[in-house]
C-alpha positions in Angstrom: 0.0 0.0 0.0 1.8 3.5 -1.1 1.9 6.4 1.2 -1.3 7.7 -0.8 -3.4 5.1 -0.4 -3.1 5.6 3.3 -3.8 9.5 3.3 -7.1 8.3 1.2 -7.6 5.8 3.8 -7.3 8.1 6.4 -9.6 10.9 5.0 -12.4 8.3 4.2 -12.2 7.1 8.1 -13.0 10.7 9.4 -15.6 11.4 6.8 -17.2 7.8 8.4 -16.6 9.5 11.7 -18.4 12.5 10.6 -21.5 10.8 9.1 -22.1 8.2 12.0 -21.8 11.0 14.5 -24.8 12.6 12.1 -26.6 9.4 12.1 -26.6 9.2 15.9 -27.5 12.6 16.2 -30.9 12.1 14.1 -31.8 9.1 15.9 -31.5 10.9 19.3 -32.5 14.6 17.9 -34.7 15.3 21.0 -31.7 14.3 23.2 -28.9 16.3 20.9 -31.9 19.3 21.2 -32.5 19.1 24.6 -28.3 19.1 25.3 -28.1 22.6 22.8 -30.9 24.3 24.7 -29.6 23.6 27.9 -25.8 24.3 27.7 -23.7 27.5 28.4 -22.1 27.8 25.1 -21.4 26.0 22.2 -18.0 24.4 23.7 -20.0 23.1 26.6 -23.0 21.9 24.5 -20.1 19.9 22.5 -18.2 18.2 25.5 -21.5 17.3 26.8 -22.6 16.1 23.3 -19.4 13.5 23.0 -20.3 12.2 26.2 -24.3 11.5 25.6 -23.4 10.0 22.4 -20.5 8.4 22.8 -18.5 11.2 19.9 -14.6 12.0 19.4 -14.7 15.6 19.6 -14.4 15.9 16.1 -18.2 14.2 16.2 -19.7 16.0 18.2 -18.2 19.0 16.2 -20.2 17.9 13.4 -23.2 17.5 15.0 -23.5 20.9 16.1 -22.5 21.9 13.0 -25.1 19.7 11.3 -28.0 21.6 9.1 -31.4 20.7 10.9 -32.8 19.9 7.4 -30.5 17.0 7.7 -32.7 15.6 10.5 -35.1 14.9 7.4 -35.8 11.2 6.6 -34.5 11.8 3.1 -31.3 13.9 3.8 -30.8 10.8 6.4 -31.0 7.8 3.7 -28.3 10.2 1.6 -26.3 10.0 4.6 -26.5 6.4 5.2 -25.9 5.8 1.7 -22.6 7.8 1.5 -21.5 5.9 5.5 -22.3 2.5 3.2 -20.3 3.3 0.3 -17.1 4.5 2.4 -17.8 1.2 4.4 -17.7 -0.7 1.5 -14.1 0.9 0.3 -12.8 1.0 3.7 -13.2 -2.9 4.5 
């Protein structure tokens, strides 16, 4: 494997990062809502964010970064399609 197979590699494993963290976030939107509302700032609302779901920092970056319209049902199957398909090259 060449040196730029692995830098591929690597960028595919955080964009998986930032889609699962996405994923969870839309399953538990009330929970990732309810966090937002009820934190000091947005640094607060993102350490407490990795902890509830589990997130690097980097996830729970994304999620508060993450366009509600996202939440949709149909923005959500683009997401899971795109999580598959790196999946798929990753392993």
């Amino acid at each position: 494997m060449t040196e730029d197979d692995e830098v591929v590699k690597e960028q595919l494993r955080a964009r998986l990062e930032f889609l699962e963290a996405r994923l969870v976030a839309a399953q538990r939107r009330a929970d990732v809502f309810g966090i937002i509302e009820n934190s000091d700032d947005p640094t607060d609302a993102r350490h407490r964010l990795a902890d509830l779901l589990a997130l690097s920092d980097a996830g729970a970056g994304a999620v508060l970064s993450m366009p509600v319209g996202q939440l949709s049902r149909s923005e959500q199957d683009k997401i899971q399609t795109e999580r598959d398909r790196i999946r798929s090259r990753l392993w």
